[in-house]
C-alpha positions as CSV (number, residue, x, y, z in Angstrom):
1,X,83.4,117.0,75.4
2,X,83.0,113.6,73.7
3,X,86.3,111.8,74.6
4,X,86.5,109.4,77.8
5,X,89.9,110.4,78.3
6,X,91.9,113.5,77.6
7,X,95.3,113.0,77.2
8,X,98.5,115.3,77.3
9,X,101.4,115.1,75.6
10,X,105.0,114.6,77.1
11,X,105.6,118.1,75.6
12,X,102.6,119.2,78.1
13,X,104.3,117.5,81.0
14,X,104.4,120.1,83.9
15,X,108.2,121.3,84.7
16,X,107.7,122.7,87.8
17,X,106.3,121.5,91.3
18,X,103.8,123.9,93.1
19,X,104.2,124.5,96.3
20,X,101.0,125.8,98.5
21,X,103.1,127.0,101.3
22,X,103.6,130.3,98.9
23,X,100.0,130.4,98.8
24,X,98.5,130.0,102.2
25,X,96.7,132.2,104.0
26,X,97.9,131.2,107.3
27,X,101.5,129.7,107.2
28,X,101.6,126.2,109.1
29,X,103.3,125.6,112.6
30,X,107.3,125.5,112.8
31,X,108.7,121.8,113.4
32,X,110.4,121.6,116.3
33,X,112.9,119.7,118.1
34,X,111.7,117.1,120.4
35,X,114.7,118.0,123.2
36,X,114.7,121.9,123.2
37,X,110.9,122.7,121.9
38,X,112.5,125.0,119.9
39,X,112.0,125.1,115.3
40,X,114.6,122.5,113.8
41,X,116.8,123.8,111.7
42,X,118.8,122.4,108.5
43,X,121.7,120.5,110.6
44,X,119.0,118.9,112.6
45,X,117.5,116.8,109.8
46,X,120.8,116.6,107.5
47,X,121.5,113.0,109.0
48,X,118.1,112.1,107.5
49,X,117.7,113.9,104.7
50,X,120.0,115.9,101.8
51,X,119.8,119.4,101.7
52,X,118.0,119.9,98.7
53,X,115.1,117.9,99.9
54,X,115.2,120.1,103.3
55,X,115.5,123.1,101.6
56,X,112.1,122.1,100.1
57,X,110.5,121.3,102.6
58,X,110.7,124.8,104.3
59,X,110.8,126.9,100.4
60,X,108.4,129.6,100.4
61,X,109.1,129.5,96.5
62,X,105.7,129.1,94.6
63,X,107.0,127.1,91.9
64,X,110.2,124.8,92.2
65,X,111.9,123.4,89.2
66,X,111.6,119.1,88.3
67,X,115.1,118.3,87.6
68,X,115.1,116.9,83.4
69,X,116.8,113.6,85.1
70,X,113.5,113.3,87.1
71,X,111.4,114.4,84.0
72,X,113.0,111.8,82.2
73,X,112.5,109.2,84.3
74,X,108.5,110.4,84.5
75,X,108.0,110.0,80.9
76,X,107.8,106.7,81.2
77,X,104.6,106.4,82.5
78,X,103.6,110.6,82.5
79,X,101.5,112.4,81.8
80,X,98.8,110.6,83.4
81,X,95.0,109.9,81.5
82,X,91.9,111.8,82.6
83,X,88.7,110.0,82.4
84,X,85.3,111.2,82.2
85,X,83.5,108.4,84.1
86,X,80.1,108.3,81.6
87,X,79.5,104.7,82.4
88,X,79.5,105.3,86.1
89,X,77.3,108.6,85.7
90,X,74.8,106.3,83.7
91,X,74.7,104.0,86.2
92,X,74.0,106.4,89.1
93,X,71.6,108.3,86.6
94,X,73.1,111.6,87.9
95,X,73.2,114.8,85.9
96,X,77.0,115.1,88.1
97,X,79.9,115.1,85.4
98,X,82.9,113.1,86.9
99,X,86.1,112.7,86.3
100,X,88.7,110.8,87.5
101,X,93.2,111.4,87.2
102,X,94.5,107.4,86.6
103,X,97.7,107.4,88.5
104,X,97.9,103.5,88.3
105,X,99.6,103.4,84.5
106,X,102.7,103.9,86.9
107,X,105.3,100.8,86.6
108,X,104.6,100.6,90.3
109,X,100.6,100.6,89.9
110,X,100.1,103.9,91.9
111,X,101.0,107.7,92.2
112,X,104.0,107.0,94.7
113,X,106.9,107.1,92.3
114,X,106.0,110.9,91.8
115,X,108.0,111.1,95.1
116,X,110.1,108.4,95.5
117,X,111.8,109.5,92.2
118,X,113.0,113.2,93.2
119,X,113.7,111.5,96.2
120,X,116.2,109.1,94.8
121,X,117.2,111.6,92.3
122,X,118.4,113.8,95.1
123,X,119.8,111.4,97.7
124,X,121.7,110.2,94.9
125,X,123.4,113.6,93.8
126,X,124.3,114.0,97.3
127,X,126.5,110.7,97.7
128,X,124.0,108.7,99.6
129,X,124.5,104.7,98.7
130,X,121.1,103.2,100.5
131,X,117.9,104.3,101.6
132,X,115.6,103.0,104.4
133,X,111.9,103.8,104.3
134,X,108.5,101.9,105.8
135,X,105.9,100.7,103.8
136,X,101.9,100.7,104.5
137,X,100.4,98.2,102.1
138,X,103.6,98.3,100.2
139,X,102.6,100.8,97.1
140,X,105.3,103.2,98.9
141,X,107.8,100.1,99.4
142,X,107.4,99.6,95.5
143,X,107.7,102.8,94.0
144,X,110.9,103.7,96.0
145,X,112.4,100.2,95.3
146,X,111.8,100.9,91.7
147,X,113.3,104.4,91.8
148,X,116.7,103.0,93.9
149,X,117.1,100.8,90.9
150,X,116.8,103.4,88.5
151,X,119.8,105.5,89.9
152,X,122.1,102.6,91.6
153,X,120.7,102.6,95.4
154,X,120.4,100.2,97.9
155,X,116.9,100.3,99.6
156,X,115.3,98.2,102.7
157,X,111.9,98.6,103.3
158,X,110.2,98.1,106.6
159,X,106.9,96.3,105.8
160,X,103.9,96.9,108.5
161,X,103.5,93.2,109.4
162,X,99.9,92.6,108.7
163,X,100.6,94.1,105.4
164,X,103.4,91.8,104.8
165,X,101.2,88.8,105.2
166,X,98.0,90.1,103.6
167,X,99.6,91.0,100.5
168,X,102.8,89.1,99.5
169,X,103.1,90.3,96.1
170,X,104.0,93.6,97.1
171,X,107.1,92.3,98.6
172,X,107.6,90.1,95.6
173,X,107.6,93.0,93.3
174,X,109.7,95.1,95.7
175,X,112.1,92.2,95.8
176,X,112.3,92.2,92.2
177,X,113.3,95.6,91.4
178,X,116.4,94.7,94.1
179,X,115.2,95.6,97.4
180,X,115.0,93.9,101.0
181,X,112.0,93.8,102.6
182,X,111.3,92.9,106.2
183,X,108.5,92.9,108.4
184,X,107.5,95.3,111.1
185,X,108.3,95.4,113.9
186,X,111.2,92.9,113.1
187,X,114.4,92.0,114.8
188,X,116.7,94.3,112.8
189,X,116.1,97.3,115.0
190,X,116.0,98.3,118.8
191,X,112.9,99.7,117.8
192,X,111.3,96.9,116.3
193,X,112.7,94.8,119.2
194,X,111.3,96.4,122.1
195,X,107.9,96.9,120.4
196,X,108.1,93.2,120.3
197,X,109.3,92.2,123.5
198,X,106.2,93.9,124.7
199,X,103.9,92.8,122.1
200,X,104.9,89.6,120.4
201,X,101.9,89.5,118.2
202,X,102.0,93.1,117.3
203,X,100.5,94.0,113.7
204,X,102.7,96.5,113.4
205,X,101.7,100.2,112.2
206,X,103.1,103.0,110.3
207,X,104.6,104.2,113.1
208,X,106.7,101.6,114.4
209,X,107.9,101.3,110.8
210,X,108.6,104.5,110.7
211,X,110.8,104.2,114.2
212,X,113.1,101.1,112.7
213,X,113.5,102.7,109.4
214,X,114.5,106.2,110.7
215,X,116.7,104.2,113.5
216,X,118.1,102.2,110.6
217,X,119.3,105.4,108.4
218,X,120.6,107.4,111.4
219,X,123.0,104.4,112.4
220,X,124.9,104.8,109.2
221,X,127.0,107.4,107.5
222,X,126.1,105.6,103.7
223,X,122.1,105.1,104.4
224,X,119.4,108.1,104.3
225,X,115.6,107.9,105.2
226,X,112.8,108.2,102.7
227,X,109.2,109.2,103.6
228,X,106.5,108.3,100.8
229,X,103.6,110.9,102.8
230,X,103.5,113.9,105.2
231,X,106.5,115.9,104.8
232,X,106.2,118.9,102.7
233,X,108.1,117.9,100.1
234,X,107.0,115.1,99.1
235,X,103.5,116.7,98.9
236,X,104.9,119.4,96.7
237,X,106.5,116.4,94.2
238,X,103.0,115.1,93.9
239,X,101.1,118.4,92.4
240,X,102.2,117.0,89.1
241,X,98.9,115.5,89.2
242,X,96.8,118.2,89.9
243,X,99.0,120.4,87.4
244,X,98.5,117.7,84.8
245,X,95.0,117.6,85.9
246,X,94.1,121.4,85.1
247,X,95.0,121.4,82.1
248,X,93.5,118.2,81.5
249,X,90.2,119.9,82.5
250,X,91.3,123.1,80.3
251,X,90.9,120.4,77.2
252,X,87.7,119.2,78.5
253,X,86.1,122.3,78.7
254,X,85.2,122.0,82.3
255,X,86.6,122.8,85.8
256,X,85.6,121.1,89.1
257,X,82.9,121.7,91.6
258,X,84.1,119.5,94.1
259,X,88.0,117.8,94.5
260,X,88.2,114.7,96.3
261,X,90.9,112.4,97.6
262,X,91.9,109.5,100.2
263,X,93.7,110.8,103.1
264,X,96.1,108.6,104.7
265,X,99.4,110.8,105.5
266,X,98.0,113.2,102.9
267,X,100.0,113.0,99.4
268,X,97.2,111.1,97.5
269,X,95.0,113.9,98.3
270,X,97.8,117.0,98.9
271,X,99.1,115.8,94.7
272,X,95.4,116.5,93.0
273,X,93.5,119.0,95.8
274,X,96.7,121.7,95.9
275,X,97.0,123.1,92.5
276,X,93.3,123.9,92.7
277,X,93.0,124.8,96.3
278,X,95.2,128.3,95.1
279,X,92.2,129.0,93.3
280,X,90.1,128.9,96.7
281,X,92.3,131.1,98.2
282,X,91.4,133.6,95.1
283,X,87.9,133.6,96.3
284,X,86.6,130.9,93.7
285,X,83.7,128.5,94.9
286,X,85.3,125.2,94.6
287,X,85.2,122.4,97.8
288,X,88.1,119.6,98.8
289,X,87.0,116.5,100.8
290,X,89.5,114.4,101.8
291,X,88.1,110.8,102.7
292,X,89.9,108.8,105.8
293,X,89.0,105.2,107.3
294,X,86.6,105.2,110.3
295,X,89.0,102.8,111.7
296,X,91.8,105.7,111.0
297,X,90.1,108.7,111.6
298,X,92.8,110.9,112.1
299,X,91.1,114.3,110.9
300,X,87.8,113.4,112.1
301,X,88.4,112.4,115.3
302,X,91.6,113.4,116.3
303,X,93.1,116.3,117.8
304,X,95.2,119.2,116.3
305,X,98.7,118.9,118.1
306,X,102.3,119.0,118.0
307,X,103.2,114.9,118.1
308,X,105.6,112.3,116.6
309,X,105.7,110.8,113.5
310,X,106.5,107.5,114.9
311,X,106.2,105.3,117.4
312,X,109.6,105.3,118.8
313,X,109.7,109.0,119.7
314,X,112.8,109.5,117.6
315,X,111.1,112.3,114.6
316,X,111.0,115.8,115.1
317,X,107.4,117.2,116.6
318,X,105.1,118.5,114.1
319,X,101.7,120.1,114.4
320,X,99.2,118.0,112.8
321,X,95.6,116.0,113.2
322,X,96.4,112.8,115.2
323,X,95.6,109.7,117.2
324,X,98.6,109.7,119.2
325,X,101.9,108.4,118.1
326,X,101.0,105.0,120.1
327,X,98.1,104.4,117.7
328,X,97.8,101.0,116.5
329,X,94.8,100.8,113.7
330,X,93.1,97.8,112.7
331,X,94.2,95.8,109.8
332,X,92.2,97.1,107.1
333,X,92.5,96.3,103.8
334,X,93.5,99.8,102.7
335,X,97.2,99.9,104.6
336,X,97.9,103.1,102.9
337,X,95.7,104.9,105.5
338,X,96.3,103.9,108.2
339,X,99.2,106.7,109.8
340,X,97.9,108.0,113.3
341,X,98.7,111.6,111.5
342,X,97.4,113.7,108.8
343,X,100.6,115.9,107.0
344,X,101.0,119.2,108.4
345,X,99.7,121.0,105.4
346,X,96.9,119.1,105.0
347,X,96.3,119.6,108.9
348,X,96.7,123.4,108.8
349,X,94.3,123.6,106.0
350,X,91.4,121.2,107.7
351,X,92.0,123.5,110.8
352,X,91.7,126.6,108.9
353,X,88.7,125.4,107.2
354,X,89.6,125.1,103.3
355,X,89.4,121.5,103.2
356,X,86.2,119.2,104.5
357,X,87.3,115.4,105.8
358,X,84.7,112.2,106.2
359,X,85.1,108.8,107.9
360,X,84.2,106.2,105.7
361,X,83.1,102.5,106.4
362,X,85.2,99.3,105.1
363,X,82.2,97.9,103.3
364,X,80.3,100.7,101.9
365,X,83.9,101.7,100.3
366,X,84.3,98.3,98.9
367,X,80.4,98.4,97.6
368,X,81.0,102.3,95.4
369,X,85.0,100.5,94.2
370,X,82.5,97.3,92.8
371,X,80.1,99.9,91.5
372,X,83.3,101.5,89.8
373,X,84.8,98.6,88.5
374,X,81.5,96.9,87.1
375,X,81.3,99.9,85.0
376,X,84.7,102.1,84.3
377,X,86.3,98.6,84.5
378,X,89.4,99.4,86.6
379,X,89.7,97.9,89.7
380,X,90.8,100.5,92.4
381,X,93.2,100.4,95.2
382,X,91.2,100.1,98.3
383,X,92.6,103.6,99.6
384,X,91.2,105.3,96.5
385,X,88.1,103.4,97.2
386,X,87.2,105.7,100.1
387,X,87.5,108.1,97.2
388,X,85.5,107.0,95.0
389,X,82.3,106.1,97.8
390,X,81.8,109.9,98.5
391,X,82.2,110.2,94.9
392,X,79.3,108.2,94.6
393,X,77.7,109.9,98.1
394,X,78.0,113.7,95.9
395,X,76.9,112.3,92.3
396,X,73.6,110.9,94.2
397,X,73.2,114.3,95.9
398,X,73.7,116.4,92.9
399,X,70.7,113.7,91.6
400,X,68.6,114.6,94.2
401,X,69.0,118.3,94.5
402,X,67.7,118.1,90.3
403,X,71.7,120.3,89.5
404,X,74.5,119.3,87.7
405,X,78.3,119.5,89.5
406,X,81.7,118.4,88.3
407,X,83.6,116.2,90.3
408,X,87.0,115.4,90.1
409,X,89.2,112.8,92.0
410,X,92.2,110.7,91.9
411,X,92.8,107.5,91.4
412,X,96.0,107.0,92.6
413,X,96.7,103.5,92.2
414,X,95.3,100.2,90.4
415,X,93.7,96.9,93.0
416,X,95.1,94.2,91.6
417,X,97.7,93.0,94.3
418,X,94.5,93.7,96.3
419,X,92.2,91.1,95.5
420,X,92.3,89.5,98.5
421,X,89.8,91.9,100.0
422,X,87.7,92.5,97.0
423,X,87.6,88.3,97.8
424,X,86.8,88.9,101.1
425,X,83.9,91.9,100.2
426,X,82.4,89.3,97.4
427,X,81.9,86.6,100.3
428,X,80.4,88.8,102.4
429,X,83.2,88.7,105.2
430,X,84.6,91.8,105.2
431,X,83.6,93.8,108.5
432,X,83.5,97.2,109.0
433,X,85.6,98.6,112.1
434,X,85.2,101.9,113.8
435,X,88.3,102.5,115.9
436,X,86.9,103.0,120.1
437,X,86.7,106.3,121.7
438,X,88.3,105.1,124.5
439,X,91.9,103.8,122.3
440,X,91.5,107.1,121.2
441,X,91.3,108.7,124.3
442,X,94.2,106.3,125.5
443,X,96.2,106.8,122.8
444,X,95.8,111.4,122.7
445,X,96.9,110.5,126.4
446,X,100.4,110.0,125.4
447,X,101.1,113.7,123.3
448,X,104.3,115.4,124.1
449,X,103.5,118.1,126.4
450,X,104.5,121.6,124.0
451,X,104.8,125.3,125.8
């Protein structure tokens, strides 16, 4: 292969969603209902939800059709480039071949309208006139925003508040395609005012986000929630990358060694590591590293159990990696990841030992995204960062051991309303931060108790 980038046509796009649950060798635990312990069933998350999004999220179907008013909307920005990263290999002098899937040529700079696009598509074929979601460091809050716009919806968007402040451009650019955007915990909610009667300075967290947008949609008839991470289906919605991605590779004449991806709530990594991981389970040699924050080290450190989504108590109980729905991380530059819990399949497959997961430092992330940028010339998100430093960590091993590997990753989103922390990393003043055993151990404390 001499190109740096393989491209696919529109023609190529994929039509069709994969979906892993058909595929797994162990199936993962039932969602149940937080008053009866008992599996949820349809009519339990129908005030959330519309029922072609449930029924996706419990299809055992291998393959589920993308709408062609989705496709459409995809096109513009889809299919996706795939680099060969030769300047990077030269500069790490590694006989690794890596390649990277570009999800930032989005209109929304990242992989998230993958998702938030079905999701509007569908809400919107079911009657529903306004959406309420949360928002991390706001890539999620943008590419829904966008996709209400696109088919007539209302959307607010609960901002975690030391996201809000650190990067204000997000809520600019949510605010331009027509959405509201408030800070969390805010006033709006009962949620967000109790969290704040008992911590006025609270940073907020994906969780009480969650809590005020969930409490939000359930209060009226007109509204629905939207999750950007986590939930089955919006995993499924985001193996167009890895779909794109295999061919992609096809073209290049190669297939990968190793898959690697951020981990936050587990779509950046579900969308490339899934339509490959169904050649694991065919007995192929092929290894998936999903890469967290050691101040969000929900796979790593965390415990596999049935918990909440969100702060408030109010989701359904799933079975995943967590830190305990009470979790508060540090504000980190890379808000994307930092959700006490890992998705459930993503979970089930760390447990069952198909998937690998590493903790990563703030700085050394920020020091492999300069390496990157200095020669690929893109300047990452700082959750693909984490990414991209074990990229780096594998290319010098496959140095080392004197053997060539191909590695493949995503980059799922472009830095640029992130340059506040690259500024930060340049001065020298970014610090790492490991979260304490001890908030750990306080924060496991407070699981629901399962039979």
């Amino acid at each position: 292969m001499d190109e740096t980038k393989v491209q696919l046509s529109e023609r190529e796009m994929p039509r069709e969603w994969y979906n892993i649950a058909a595929d797994m060798p162990e199936p993962p635990a039932p969602v149940l209902h937080p008053g009866t312990g008992r599996p949820i069933g349809p009519a339990d998350l129908a005030p959330l939800f519309p029922m072609e999004l449930i029924g996706q999220e419990v299809s055992q179907e291998r393959h589920i059709p993308i709408p062609e008013e989705v496709q459409a909307v995809y096109r513009l920005w889809r299919p996706t480039p795939l680099y060969r990263a030769r300047r990077l290999e030269a500069a790490l002098d590694t006989p690794a071949r890596i390649f990277y899937k570009y999800e930032g040529t989005s209109p929304a700079g990242s992989h998230k309208p993958n998702t938030a696009v079905a999701q509007a598509y569908y809400n919107k074929k079911e009657g529903v006139k306004r959406l309420t979601t949360e928002t991390g460091a706001g890539q999620w809050g943008s590419a829904l925003a966008m996709a209400c716009n696109f088919f007539g919806l209302e959307c607010k968007v609960y901002m975690v508040k030391v996201s809000y402040h650190q990067k204000p451009y997000r809520r600019v650019l949510m605010e331009t395609w027509g959405a509201q955007v408030v800070p969390s915990p805010s006033q709006d909610t009962n949620a967000g005012r109790g969290i704040l009667a008992q911590a006025p300075g609270s940073p907020g967290s994906l969780g009480i986000a969650i809590s005020e947008a969930v409490e939000d949609a359930a209060s009226r008839e007109d509204t629905k929630y939207s999750l950007g991470s986590v939930l089955n289906h919006v995993l499924l919605h985001q193996t167009i990358i890895g779909r794109e991605a295999r061919a992609q590779m096809e073209k290049a004449d190669a297939y990968p060694d190793v898959v690697i991806g951020c981990a936050g709530g587990g779509s950046n990594f579900a969308g490339i590591a899934f339509p490959f991981l169904r050649d694991r389970f065919a007995g192929r040699a092929i290894r998936f590293i999903a890469v967290e924050p050691e101040a969000c080290p929900s796979l790593t450190r965390g415990v596999y159990a049935y918990d909440f989504g969100d702060t408030a108590m109010m989701t359904p109980l799933v079975k995943m990696y967590t830190l305990g729905h009470t979790f508060v991380p540090a504000g980190i530059h890379a808000g994307g990841l930092r959700y006490h819990g890992m998705a459930p399949l993503v979970s089930a497959l760390y447990q069952q030992g198909a998937i690998e997961a590493v903790a990563c430092g703030q700085r050394a992330v920020f020091e492999a995204s300069v390496l990157f940028t200095r020669t690929e010339g893109i300047v990452p998100a700082p959750e693909s960062a984490h990414a991209i430093r074990v990229v780096v960590d594998e290319a010098l091993k496959s140095k080392a051991e004197g053997r060539s590997k191909t590695i493949l990753f995503n980059l799922s989103g472009h830095g640029h309303f992130d340059l506040a922390a690259y500024e930060q990393y340049l001065a020298g003043e970014l610090e790492d931060y490991s979260y304490p055993v001890e908030k750990v151990r306080e924060a496991l404390a407070t699981l629901p108790k399962v039979s």
